[in-house]
C-alpha positions as CSV (number, residue, x, y, z in Angstrom):
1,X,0.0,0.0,0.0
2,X,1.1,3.5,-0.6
3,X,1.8,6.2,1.6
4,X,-0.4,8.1,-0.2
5,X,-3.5,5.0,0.1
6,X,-2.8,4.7,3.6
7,X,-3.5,8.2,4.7
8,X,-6.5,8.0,3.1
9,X,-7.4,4.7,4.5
10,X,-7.1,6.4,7.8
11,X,-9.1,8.8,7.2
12,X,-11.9,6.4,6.3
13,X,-13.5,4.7,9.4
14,X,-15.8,2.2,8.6
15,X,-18.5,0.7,11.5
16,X,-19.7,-2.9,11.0
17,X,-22.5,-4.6,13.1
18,X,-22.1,-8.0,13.7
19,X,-19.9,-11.0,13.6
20,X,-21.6,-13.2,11.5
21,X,-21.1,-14.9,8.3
22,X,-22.0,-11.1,6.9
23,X,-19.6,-9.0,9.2
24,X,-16.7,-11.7,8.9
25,X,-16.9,-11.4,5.1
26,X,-17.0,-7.8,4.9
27,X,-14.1,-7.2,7.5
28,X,-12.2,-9.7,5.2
29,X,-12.6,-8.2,1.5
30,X,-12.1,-4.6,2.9
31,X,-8.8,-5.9,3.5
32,X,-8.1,-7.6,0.8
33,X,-8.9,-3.7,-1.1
34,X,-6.7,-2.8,1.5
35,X,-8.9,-1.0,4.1
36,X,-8.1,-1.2,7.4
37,X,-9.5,1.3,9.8
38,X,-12.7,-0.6,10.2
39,X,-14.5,-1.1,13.8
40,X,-16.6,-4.3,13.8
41,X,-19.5,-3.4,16.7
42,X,-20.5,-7.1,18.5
43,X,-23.2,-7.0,21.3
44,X,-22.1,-10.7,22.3
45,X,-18.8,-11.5,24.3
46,X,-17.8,-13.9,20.8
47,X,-18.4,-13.9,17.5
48,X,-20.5,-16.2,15.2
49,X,-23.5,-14.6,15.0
50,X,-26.4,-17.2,14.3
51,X,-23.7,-20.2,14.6
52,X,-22.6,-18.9,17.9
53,X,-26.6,-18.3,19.4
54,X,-28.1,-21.2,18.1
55,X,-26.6,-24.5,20.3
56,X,-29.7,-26.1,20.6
57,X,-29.6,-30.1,20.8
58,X,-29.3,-31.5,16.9
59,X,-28.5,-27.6,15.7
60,X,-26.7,-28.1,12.0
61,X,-27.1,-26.3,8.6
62,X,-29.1,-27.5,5.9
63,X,-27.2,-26.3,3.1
64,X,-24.0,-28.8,2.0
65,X,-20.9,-27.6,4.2
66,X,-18.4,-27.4,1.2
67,X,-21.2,-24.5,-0.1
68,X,-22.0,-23.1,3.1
69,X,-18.4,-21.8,3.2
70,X,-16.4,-18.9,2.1
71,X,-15.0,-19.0,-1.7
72,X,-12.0,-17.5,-0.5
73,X,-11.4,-20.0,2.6
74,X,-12.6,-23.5,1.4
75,X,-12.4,-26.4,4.1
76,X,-11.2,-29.5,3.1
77,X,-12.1,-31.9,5.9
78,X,-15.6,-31.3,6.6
79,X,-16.7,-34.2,8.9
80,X,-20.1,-34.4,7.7
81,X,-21.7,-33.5,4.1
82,X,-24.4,-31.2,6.2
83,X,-22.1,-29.2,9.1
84,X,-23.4,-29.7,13.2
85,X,-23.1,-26.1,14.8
86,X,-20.0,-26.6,16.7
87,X,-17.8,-26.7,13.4
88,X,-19.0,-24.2,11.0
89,X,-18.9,-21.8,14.7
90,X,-15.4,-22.7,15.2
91,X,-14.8,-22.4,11.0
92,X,-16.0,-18.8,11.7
93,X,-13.5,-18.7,14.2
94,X,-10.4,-20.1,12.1
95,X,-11.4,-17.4,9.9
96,X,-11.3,-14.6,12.2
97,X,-7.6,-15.6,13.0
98,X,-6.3,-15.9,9.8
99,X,-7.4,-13.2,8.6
100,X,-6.8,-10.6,11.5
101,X,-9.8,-9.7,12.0
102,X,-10.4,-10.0,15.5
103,X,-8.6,-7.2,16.8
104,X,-10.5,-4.8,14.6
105,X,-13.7,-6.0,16.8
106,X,-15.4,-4.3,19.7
107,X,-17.0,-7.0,22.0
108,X,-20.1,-6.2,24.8
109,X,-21.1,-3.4,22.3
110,X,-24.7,-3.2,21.5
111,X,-25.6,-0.8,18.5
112,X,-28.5,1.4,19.2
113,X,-28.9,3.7,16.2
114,X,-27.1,6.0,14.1
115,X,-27.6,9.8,12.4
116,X,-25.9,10.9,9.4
117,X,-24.2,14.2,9.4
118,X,-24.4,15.5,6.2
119,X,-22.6,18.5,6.7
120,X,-19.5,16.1,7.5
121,X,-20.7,13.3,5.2
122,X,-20.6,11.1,8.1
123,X,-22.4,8.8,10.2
124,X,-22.5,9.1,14.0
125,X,-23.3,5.4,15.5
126,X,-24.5,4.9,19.1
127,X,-23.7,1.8,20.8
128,X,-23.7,0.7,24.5
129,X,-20.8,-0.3,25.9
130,X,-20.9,-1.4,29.8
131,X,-24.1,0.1,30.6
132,X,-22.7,3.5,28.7
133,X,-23.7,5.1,25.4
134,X,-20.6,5.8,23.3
135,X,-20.5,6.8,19.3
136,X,-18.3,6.2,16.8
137,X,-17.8,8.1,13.7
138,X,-17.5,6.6,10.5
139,X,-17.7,7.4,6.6
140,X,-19.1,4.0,5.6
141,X,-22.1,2.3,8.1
142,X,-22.5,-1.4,7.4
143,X,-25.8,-3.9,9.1
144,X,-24.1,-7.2,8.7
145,X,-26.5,-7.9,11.8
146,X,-29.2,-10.0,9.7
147,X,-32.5,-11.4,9.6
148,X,-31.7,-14.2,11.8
149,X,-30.4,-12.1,15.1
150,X,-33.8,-11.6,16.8
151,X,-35.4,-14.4,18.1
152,X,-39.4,-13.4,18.4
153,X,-41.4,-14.7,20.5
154,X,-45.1,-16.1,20.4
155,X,-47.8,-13.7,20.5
156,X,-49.9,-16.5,23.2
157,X,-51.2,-15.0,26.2
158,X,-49.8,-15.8,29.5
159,X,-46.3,-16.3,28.9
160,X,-45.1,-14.9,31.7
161,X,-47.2,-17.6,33.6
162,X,-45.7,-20.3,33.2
163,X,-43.8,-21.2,36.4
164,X,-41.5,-24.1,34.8
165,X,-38.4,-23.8,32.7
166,X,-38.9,-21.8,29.3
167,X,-36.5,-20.4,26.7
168,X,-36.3,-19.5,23.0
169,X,-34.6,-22.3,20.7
170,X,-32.3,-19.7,20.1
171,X,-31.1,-19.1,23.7
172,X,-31.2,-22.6,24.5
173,X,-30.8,-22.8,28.0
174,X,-27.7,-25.5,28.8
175,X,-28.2,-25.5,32.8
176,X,-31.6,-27.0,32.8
177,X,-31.9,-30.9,32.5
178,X,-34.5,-31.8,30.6
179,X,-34.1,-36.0,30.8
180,X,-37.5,-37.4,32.1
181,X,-39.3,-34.4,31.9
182,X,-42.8,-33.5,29.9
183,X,-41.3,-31.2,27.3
184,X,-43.8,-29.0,25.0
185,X,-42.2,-27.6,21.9
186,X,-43.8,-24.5,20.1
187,X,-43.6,-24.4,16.6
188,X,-42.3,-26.9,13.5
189,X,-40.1,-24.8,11.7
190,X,-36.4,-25.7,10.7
191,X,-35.2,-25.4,14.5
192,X,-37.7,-27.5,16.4
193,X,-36.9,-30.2,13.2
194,X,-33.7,-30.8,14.7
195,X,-34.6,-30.4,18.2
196,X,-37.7,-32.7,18.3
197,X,-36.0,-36.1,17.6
198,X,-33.0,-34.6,20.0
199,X,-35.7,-34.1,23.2
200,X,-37.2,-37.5,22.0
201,X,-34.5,-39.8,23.3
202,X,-34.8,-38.4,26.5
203,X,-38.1,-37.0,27.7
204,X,-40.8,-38.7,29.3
205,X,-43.6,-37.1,26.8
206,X,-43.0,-34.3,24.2
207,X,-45.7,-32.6,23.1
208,X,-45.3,-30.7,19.5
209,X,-48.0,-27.8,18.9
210,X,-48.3,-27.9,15.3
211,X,-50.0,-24.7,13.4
212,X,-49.2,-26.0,10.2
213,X,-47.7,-29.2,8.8
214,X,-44.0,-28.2,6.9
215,X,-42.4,-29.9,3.5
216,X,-39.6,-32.2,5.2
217,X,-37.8,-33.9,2.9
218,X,-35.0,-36.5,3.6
219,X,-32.0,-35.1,4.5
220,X,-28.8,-36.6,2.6
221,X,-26.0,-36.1,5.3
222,X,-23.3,-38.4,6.0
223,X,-19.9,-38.7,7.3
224,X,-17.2,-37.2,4.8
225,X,-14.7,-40.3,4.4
226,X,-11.1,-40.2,4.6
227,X,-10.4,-40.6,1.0
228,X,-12.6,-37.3,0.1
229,X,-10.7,-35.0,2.4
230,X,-7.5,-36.5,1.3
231,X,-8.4,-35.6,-2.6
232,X,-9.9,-32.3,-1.5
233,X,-6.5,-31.4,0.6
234,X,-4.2,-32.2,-1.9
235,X,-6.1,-31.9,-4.9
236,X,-7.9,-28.6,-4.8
237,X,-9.7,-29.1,-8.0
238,X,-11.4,-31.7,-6.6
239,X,-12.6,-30.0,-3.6
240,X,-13.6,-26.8,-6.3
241,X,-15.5,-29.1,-8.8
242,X,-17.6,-30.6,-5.6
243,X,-18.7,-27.5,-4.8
244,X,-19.8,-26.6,-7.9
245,X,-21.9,-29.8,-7.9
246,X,-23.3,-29.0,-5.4
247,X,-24.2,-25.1,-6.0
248,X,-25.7,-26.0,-9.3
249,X,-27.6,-28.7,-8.3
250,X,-28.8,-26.3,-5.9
251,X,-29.5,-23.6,-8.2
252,X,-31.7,-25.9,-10.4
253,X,-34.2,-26.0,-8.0
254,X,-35.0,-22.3,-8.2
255,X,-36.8,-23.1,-11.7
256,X,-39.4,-24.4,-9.1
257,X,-39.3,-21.2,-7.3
258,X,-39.3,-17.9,-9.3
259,X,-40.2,-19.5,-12.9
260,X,-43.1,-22.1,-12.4
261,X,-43.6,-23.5,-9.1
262,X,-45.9,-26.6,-10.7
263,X,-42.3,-27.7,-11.3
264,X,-42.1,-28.2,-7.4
265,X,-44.4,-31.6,-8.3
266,X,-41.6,-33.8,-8.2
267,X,-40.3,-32.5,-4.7
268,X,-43.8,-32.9,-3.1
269,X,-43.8,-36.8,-4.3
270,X,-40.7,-37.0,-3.0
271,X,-41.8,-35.0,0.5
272,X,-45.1,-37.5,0.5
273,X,-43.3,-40.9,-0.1
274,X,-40.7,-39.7,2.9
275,X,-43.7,-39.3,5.2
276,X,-45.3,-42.1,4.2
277,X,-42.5,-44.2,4.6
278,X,-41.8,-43.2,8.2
279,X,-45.9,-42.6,9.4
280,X,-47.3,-45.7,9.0
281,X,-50.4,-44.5,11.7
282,X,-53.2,-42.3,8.8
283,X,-54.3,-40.4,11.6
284,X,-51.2,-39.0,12.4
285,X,-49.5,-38.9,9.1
286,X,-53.1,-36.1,8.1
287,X,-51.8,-34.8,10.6
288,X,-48.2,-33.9,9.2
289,X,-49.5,-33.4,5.8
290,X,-48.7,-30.4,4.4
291,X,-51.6,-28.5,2.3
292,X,-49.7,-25.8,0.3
293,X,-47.1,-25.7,-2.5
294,X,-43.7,-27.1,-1.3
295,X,-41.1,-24.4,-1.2
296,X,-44.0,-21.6,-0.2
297,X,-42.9,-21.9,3.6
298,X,-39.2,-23.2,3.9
299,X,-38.3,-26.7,2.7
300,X,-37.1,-28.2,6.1
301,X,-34.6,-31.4,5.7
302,X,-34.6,-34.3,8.3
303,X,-34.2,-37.9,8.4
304,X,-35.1,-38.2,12.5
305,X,-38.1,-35.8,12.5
306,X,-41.2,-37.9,11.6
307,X,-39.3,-41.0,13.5
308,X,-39.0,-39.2,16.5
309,X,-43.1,-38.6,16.3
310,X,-44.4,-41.9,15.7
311,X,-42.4,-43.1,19.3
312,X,-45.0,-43.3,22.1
313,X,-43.8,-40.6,24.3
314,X,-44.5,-38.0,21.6
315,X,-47.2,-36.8,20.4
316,X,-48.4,-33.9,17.6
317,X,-51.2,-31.2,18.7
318,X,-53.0,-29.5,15.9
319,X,-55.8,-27.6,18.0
320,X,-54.7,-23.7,18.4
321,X,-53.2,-22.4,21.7
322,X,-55.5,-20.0,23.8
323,X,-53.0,-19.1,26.4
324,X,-49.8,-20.1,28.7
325,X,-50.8,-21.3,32.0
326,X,-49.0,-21.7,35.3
327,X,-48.6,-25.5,34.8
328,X,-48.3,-26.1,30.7
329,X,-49.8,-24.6,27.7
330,X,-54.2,-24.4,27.1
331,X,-55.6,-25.5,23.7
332,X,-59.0,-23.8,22.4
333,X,-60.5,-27.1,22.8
334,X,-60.0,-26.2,26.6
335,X,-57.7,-29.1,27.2
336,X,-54.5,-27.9,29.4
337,X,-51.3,-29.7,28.7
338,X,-49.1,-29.7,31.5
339,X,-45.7,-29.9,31.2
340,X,-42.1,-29.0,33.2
341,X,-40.5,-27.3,30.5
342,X,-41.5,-25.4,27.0
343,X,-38.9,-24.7,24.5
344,X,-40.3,-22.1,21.7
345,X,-39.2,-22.7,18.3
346,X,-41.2,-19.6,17.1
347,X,-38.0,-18.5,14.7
348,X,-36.7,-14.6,14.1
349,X,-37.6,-11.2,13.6
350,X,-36.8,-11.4,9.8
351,X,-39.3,-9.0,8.3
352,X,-38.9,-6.0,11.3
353,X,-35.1,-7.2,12.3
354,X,-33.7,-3.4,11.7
355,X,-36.9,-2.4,13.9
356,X,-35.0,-2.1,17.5
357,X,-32.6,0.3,15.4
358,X,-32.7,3.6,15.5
359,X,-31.5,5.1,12.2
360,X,-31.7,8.0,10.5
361,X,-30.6,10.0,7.3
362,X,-30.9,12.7,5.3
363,X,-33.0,15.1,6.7
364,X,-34.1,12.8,8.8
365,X,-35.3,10.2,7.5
366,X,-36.2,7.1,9.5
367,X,-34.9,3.6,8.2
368,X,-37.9,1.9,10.3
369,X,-40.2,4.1,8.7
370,X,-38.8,3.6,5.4
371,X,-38.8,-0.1,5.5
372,X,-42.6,0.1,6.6
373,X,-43.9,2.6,4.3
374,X,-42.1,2.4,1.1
375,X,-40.7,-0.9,1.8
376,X,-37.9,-0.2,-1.3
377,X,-34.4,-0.6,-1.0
378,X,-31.6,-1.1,-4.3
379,X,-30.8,-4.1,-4.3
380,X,-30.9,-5.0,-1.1
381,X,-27.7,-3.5,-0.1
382,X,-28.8,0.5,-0.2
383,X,-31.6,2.8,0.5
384,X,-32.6,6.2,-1.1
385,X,-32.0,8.8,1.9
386,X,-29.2,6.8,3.9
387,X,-25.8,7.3,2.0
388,X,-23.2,5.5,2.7
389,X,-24.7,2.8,4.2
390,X,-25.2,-0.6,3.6
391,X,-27.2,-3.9,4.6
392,X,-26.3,-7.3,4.5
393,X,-28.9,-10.0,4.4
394,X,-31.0,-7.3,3.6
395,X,-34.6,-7.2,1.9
396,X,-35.0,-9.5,-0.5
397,X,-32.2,-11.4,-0.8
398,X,-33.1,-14.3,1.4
399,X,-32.9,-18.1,-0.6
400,X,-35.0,-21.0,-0.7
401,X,-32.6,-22.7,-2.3
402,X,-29.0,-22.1,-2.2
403,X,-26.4,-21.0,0.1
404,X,-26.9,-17.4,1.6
405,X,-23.0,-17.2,1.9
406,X,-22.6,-17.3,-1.9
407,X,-25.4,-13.8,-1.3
408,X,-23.6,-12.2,1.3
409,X,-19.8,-12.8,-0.4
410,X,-21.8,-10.6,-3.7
411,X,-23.1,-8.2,-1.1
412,X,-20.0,-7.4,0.6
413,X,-17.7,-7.3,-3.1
414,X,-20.3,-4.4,-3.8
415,X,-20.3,-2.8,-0.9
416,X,-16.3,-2.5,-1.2
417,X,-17.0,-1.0,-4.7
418,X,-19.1,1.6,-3.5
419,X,-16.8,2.5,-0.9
420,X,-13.4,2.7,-3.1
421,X,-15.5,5.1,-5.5
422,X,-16.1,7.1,-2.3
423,X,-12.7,7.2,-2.0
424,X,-11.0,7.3,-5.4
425,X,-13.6,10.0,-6.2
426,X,-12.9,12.0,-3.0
427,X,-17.1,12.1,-3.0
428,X,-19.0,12.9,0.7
429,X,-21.3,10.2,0.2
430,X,-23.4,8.2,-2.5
431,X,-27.0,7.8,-2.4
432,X,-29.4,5.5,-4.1
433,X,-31.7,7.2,-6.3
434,X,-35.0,7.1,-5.5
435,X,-35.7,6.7,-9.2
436,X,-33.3,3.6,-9.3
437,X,-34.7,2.1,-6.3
438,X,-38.4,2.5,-7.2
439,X,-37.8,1.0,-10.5
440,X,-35.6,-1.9,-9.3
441,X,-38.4,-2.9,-6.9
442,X,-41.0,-3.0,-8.8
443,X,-39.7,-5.4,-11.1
444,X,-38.7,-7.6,-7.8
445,X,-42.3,-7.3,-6.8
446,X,-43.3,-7.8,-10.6
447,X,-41.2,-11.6,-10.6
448,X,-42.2,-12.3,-6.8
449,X,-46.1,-12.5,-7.6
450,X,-45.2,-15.5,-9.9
451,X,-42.7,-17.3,-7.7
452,X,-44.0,-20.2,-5.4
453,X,-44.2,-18.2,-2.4
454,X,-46.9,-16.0,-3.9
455,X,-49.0,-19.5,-4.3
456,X,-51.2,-18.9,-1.1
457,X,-49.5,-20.1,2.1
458,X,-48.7,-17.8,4.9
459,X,-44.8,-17.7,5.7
460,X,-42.3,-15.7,7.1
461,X,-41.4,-15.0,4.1
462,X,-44.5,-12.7,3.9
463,X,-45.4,-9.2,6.1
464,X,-49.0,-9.4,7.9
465,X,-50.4,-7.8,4.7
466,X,-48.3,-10.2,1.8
467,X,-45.7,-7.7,1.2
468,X,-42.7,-10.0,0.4
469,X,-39.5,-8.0,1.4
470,X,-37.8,-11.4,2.1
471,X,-37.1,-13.7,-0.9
472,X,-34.9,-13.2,-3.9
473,X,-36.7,-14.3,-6.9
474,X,-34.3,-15.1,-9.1
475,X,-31.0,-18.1,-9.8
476,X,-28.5,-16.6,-7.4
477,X,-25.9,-16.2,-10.1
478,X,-28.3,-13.5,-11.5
479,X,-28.0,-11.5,-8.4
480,X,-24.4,-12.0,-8.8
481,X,-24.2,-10.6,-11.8
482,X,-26.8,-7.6,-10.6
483,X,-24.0,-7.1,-8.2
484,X,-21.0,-7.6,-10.4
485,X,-20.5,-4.1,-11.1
486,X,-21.6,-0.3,-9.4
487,X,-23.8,1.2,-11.5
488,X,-22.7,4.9,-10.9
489,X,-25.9,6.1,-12.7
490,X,-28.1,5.1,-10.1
491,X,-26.6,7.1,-7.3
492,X,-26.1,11.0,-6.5
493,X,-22.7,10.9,-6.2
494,X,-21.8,13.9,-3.6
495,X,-18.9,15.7,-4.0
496,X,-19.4,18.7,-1.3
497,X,-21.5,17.3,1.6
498,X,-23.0,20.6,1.9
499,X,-24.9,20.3,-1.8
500,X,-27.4,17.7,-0.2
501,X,-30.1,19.8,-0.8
502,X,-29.3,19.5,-4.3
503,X,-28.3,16.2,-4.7
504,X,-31.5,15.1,-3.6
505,X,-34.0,17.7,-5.2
């Protein structure tokens, strides 16, 4: 680096939230462009993000671990074809060593909001740090935080009532036993899939509240043998053309999502003959049937799920809860189920996540309000009003089915773009234009209406009123390409912070 390069570099402090796969990423590529003065901002006391939360019993990915990894740091010696927790958390790790990021990060610091100056073309980010509010200035703001940081809760009445154990699936709580205990389990999303056959060696009854029967197809993990982490360690081409077997046999699937979802027909035969292979009982196998298109609510993979249900200490409830009681949960049929402990696998804040935030831009605009209201962003990386910052994992870029670090690695090689124009250029900040941004989004919202998860189920991919601001509806590589290069055009491109009155007339 010059001398020249590394004065500006300091005078170009960048804040990034979180130490995810998203934060990691970004921290890395900024310096490999050979930015250094960046402040990673974690609330936690370790980094890992959703792989450092989520240690639930059974916790692993569902995505192929040789994909589920970062082009620039492949792994040769996965142990299993689908990762457990513990090892893509400590892959996480081995990547914040080699790479030096972890003295660029700020643990115990919990990010409250930010304002953007524009007189300075700056951003002025709160954060609590040991019960005090500090701020940190910085000429590029980046949300690596993610959909997946905010566990939410059930809206169910007496929750507070309950006088046994309860946690979230996502605070899993490691000091409470629950061997021989009557477990009831919330929810039948892609966390209680793994938990349920888990609690189901060891409790005396498990009781799974079911609103609505998911897709669960087989699941085809193994062990990685000997041989295959031999070829992929000294053979790298090996380990490279197994990953791209297994991205594009991934990416095929999205034909069934975003061009004609009666092309999910073969996954649902497949989905039915897995059930009815493993539920031979035809009451509860209506039970677990799903009624919508496959792939409208997230495809969940297990091979241990519907076994762990047909055992007799478990059992499936399908009436609605009416409340939380002192002693278990109440169905509307007026039955209480009383149980010692109830674990709620009630997933994330994914469509409000930047909700506890308090942000604001130009002239004071409000990010929450902005996301509510308008609900358009560029794609998914910037929003008109908020220069010089950037989400990752933002609106609609979410998968149904491929990896979401392939997403985030296209996210953050843009997001270094943008910021080396802001600095080649010697611009005060870049902003979206609302022009851009309004046309960009309707022709998401144009493809989403004939994807699968407009075919009539109610997911999270969805807001209360159907407004998807979740799911990319497209082959990933297309967003790659989308992302491939900064379009200059679609940005005011600042030069004297003190023209924003002009720039965004």
């Amino acid at each position: 680096m010059t001398a020249k390069a590394h004065i500006l570099d300091n005078d170009f402090p960048i804040v990034i939230v979180g130490t995810g796969f998203s934060g990691i990423a970004m921290a890395v590529m900024l310096k490999k462009a050979g930015f250094h003065s960046f402040t990673l901002l974690e609330k936690a006391t370790d980094i890992g993000g959703t792989w450092r939360d989520n240690t639930y019993p059974g916790a692993a990915c569902d995505v192929p671990s040789h994909l589920y990894s970062f082009s620039f740091e492949p792994k040769s010696d996965w142990t299993r074809a689908f990762s457990p927790q513990q090892e893509i958390k400590a892959y996480l790790d081995h990547c914040v060593d080699k790479y030096g990021i972890r003295e660029h990060i700020r643990f115990g610091c919990e990010v409250l909001g930010a304002d953007f100056e524009a007189s300075a073309g700056m951003w002025s980010v709160s954060f609590k740090e040991k019960n005090k509010t500090k701020k940190l200035k910085a000429r590029a703001f980046v949300l690596g935080n993610g959909a997946l940081s905010t566990p939410s809760n059930p809206d169910i009445a007496g929750l507070e009532d309950f006088k046994g154990d309860m946690f979230h699936s996502a605070r899993w709580n490691h000091e409470v036993d629950l061997t021989g205990k009557r477990v009831a389990v919330i929810g039948t999303g892609a966390s209680a899939i793994q938990i349920v056959p888990e609690l189901a060696k060891t409790v005396s009854k498990l009781k799974v509240f079911q609103r609505t029967a998911p897709w669960v197809l087989p699941k085809p993990d193994r062990q990685m043998t000997g041989i295959e982490n031999t070829l992929f360690t000294n053979i790298p081409m090996t380990r490279w053309l197994h990953r791209a077997y297994i991205y594009w046999r991934n990416e095929a699937l999205a034909t069934g999502f975003v061009v004609d979802p009666r092309l999910m027909k073969g996954l649902e035969f497949i989905g039915r003959l897995h059930l009815r292979y493993a539920v031979k009982d035809p009451v509860l196998r209506a039970k677990l049937s799903p009624n919508f298109t496959i792939g409208c609510k997230r495809m969940l993979l297990s091979n241990h799920y519907y076994q762990a249900l047909v055992k007799p200490n478990a059992e499936v409830i399908t009436e609605g809860i009416d409340c939380i009681t002192a002693n278990g949960v109440k169905t509307r049929d007026g039955i209480e189920h009383e149980v010692d402990a109830i674990v709620l696998a009630t997933g994330f804040m994914v469509t409000n996540y930047l909700s506890r935030l308090n942000i604001r831009g130009l002239q004071q605009y409000d990010l929450n309000t902005a996301m509510s209201e308008s609900r358009e962003h560029y794609l998914g990386i910037t929003v008109a009003h908020f220069p010089n910052m950037f989400l990752m994992m933002g609106p609609n870029t979410g998968l149904g089915h491929n990896s979401m670090v392939f997403m985030i690695e296209a996210q953050a090689q843009y997001i270094v773009q943008c910021i080396q124009t802001l600095q080649n250029r010697s611009l005060a900040y870049l902003d979206v234009k609302e022009s851009a941004q309004a046309e960009y989004c309707r022709g998401l919202q144009d493809r989403l209406q004939k994807s699968v998860w407009a075919s009539g189920c109610q997911s999270w991919y969805l807001s209360e009123d159907g407004h998807n601001s979740t799911a990319w509806p497209g082959f990933t590589w297309q967003y790659w390409l989308a992302t491939r290069r900064l379009e200059l055009k679609n940005y005011h491109a600042v030069y004297d912070a003190s023209l924003a009155a002009d720039a965004i007339a």
